[in-house]
C-alpha positions as CSV (number, residue, x, y, z in Angstrom):
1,X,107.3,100.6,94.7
2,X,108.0,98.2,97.5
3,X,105.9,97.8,100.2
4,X,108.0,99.5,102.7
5,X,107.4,102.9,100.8
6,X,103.7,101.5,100.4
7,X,103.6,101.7,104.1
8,X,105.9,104.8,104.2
9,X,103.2,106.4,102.4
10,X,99.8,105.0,103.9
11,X,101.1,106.2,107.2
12,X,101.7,110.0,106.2
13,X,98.4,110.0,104.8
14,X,97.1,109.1,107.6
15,X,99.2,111.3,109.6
16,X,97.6,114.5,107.8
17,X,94.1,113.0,108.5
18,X,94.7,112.7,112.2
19,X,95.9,116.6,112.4
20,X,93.4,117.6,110.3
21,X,90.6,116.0,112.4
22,X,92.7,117.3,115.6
23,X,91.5,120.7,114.7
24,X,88.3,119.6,116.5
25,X,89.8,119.3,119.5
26,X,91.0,122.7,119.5
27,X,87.7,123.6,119.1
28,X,86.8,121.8,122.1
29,X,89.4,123.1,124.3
30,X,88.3,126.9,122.8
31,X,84.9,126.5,124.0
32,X,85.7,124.9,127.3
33,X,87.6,128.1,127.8
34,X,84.5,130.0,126.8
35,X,82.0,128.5,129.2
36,X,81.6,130.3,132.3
37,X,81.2,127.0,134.5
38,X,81.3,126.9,138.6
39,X,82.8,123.6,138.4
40,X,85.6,122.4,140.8
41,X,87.3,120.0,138.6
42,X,87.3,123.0,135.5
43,X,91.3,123.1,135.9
44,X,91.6,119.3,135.6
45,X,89.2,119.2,132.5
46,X,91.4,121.7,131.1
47,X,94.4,120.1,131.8
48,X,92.6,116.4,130.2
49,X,91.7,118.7,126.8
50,X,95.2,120.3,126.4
51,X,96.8,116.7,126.8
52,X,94.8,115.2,124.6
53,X,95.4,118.2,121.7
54,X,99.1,117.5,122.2
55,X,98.7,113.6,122.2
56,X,97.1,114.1,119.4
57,X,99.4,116.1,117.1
58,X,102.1,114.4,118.4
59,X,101.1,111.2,117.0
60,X,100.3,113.3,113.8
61,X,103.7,114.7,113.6
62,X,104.9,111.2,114.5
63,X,103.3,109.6,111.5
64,X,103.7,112.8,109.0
65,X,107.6,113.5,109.8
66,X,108.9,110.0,111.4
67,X,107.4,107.2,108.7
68,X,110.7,105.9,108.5
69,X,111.5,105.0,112.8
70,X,107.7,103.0,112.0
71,X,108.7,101.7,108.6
72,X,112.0,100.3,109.9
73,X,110.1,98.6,113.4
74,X,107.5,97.0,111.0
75,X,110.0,95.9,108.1
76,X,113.6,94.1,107.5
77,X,115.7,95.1,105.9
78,X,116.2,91.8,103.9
79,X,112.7,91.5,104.3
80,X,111.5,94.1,101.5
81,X,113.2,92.9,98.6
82,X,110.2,92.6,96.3
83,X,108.1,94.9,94.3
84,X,104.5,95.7,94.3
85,X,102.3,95.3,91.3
86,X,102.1,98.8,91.1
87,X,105.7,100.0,90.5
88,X,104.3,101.9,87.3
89,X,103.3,104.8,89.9
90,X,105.5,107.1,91.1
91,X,105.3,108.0,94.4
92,X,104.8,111.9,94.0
93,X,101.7,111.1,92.1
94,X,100.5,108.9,94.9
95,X,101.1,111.6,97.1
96,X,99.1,113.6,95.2
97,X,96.2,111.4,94.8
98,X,96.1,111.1,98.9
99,X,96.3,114.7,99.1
100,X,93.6,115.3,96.7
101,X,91.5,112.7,98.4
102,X,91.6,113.8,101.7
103,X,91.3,117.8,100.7
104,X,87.8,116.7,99.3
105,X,86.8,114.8,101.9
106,X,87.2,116.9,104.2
107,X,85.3,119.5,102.2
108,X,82.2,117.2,101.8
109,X,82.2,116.5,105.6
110,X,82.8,120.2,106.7
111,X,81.0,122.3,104.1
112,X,77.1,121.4,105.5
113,X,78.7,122.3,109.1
114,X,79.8,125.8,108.2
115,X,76.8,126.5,105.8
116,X,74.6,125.5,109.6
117,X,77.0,127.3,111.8
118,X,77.2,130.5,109.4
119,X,73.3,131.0,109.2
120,X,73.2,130.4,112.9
121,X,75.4,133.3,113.6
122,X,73.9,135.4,111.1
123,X,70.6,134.8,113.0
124,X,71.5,135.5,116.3
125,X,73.3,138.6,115.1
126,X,69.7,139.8,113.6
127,X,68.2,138.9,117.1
128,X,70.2,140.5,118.7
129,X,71.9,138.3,121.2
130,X,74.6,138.9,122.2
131,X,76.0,135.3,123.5
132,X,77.3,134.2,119.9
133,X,80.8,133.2,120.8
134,X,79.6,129.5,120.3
135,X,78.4,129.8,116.7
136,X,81.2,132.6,115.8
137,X,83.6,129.6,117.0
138,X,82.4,127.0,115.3
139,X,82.7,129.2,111.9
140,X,86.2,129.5,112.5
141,X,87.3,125.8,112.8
142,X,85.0,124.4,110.0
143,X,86.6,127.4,107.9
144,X,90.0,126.3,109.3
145,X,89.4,122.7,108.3
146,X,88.2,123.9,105.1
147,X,91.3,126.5,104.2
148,X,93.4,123.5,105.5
149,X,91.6,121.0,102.9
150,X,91.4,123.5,100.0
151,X,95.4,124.0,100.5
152,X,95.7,120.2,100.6
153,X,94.2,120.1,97.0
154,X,95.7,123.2,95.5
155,X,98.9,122.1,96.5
156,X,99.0,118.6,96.4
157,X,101.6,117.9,93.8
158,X,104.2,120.7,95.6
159,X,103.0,118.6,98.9
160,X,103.6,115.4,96.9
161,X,107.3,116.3,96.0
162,X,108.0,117.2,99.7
163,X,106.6,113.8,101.2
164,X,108.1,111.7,98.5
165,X,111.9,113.2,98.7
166,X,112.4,110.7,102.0
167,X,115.4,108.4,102.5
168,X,113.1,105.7,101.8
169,X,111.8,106.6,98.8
170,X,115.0,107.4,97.4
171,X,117.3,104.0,98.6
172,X,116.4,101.6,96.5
């Protein structure tokens, strides 16, 4: 592999990571929404947290769909004529490595947080209050992140086919 498709790689890795993490910000912006606050300056916050969810995934999709506009302002073209030491890997099986990588890491991180969150709800639901929105939220984006991880890992080689069929990979 040459270290353009090195790069090419690294950075849709890293794309993934910064949408998956995103999903905390919609999380965020979902319970902004669900506070009742007498605040003058609610609409601008609003405004602040929807801008930042689409800065966000637009640098997400930037790095997970558009590797190559970055590849080709950081490289040469005469300047990436040389091999790495490890050309015995096929980019699909990189791919799938990342993926793998980041679906487990994700679970590790997320898994104590919905465990918390889930006996939380339950809890309140056997009080009997009824202001649960907050923990009933939070259950639904750490399960997000943790469908969104599981799918990473399931499908990582399918996902590693897709990412590694770029113009990059393939000019050589």
């Amino acid at each position: 592999m040459k270290r353009k498709e090195i790069v090419d790689w690294a950075l849709k890795i890293i794309g993934i990571l910064v949408f998956i993490y995103s999903i905390n910000a919609i999380k965020e912006f979902i319970l902004f929404n669900l506070l009742d606050m007498n605040n003058q300056n609610q609409g601008l916050l609003k405004l602040i947290l929807f801008v930042f969810l689409v800065l966000q995934w637009s640098i997400a999709a930037l790095l997970t769909f558009r590797t190559r506009i970055l590849t080709n302002l950081l490289f040469k073209k005469e300047d990436d004529t040389t091999e790495t030491t490890i050309s015995a890997i096929d980019s699909v099986q990189l791919f799938k490595v990342g993926f793998v990588l980041i679906g487990l890491s994700i679970i590790v991180f997320s898994l104590p947080n919905f465990i918390v969150d889930f006996f939380k709800y339950t809890s309140s639901v056997q009080k009997g209050l009824v202001n649960n929105k907050f923990e009933l939220t939070n259950i639904f984006i750490v399960g997000l992140r943790l469908v969104f991880s599981s799918t990473l890992i399931i499908n990582s080689q399918r996902l590693g086919h897709y990412f590694s069929k770029s113009e990059i990979t393939h000019t050589s």
